[in-house]
Every structure is written in C-alpha cells, then in structure tokens.
C-alpha positions as CSV (number, residue, x, y, z in Angstrom):
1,X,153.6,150.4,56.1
2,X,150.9,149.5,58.2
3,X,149.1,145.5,59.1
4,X,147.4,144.0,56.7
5,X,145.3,141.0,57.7
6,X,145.8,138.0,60.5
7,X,145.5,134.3,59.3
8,X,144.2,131.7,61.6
9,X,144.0,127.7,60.3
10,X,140.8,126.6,61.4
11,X,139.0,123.1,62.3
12,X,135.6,124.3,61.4
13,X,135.8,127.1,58.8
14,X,131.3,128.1,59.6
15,X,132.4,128.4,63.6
16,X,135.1,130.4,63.1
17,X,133.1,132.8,60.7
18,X,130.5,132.8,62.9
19,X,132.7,133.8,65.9
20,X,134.7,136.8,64.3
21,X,131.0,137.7,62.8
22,X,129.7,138.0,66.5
23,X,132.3,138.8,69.1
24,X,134.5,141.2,66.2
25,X,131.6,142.6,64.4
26,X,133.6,141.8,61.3
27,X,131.6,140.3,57.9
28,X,132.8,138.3,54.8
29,X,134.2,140.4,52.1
30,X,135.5,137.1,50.0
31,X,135.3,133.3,50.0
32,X,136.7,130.7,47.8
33,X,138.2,127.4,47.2
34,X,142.0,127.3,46.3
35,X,142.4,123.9,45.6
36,X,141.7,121.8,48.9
37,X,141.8,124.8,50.9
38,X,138.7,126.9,51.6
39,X,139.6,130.6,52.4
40,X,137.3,133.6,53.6
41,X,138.4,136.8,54.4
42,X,136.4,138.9,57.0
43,X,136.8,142.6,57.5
44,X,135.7,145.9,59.5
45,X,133.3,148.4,57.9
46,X,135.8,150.6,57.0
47,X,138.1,147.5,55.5
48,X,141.2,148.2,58.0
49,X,140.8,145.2,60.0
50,X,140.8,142.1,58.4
51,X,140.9,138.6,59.1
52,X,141.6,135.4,56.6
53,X,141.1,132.0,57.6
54,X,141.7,129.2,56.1
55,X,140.6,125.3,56.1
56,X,143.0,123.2,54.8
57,X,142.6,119.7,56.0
58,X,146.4,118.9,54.9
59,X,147.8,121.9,56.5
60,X,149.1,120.7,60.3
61,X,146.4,121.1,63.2
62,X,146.9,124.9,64.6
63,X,146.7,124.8,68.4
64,X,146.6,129.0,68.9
65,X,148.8,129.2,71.5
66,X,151.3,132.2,72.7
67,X,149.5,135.0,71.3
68,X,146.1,136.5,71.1
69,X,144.4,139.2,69.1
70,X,142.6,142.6,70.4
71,X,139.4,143.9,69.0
72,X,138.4,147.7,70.6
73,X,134.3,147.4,71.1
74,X,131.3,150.2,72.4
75,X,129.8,146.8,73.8
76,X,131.9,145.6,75.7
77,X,129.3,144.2,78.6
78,X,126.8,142.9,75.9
79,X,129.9,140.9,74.4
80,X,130.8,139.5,78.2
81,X,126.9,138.4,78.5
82,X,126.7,137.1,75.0
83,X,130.2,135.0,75.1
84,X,129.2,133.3,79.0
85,X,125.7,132.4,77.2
86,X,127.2,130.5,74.5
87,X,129.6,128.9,77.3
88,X,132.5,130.4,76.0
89,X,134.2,130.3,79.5
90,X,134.8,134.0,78.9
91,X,137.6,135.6,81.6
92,X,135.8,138.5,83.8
93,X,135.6,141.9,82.7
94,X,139.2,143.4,84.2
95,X,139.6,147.0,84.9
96,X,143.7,147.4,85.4
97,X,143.8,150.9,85.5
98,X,140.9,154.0,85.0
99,X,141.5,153.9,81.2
100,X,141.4,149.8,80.3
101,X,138.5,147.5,80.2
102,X,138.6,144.4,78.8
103,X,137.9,140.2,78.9
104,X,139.5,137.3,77.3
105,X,137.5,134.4,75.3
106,X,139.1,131.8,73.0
107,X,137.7,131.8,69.7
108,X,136.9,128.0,67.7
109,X,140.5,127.2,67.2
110,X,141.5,128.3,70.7
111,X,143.0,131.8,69.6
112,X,142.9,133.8,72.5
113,X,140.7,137.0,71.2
114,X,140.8,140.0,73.7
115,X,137.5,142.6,73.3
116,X,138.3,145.4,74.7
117,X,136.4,149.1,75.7
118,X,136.9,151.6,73.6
C-alpha cells in the first residue's frame, strides 16, 4: 500500500496550480471538467507525488486548517527568497536539529505547505 494523491478544494483553481507549480516543483499531468467541478491533477517527475485539486463552487468553502503537507527540496533558500518576494509571509528558515531545515508558507487556500532541505 503506499499514498496516492492529496486533495485540496480550492477558491482559485490558476493560483493554486500556480503555487504547487512553483514552491513543489510539481506540473499538470491532467485537467478536466466533471460536471460543475474543474479538477487538475499535478505530479512529481517521477509521478509519486501527486496532488488533485479541485474547484467546485457548490462544494463547502475549505478553510485548510489542522494539517499541512511536506515537500523535501535542493532549494530550499531560493524557495524562502522566492515565497517572501511574492509576500507570502513565509515563516523563517528553522534549523531544529543538525539534520532538519525547513520553513512554513500557506498555499492559496491557506494549506499550510512545509518545504523542507533534503
């Protein structure tokens, strides 16, 4: 068994592409309409990690609270710069321990998305 995909409900289906396009690295490997709903799916290279989201305006209004997701990155300083440009009131880069590096940002929907050194 292993994790298939994460689902977010977005406002704004282009932000939230965008986003996971530039803070995860990931692209679009399908997009359609089911009915009302508009769905893409964005994945890794390698097509482990993926990511659906989904605009549905009759769905109720996600408010990404209690969780967040981790994305390992070479970058992880170019990321930091990149997210306080866009004013993404990015968290500072923490170092808890010799082997962990990492900051907090909120994606569109207010998920909070961890980018962590690898």
């Amino acid at each position: 068994m292993f994790f298939k995909q994460f689902t977010v409900i977005v406002h704004d289906l282009e932000k939230s592409i965008a986003f996971y396009e530039t803070f995860a690295e990931l692209t679009v490997v399908r997009r359609f309409q089911d009915g009302p709903a508009e769905l893409a799916f964005l994945a890794n290279k390698a097509g482990e990690t993926e990511i659906e989201l989904v605009y549905a305006p009759q769905m109720q209004t996600f408010e990404g609270k209690g969780f967040f997701i981790c994305f390992l990155t070479d970058k992880l300083e170019e990321m930091h710069s990149l997210a306080l440009s866009q004013g993404l009131n990015a968290s500072d880069i923490r170092t808890p321990d010799a082997n962990s590096r990492y900051f907090y940002v909120y994606d569109p929907n207010g998920v909070s998305v961890q980018l962590k050194s690898c």
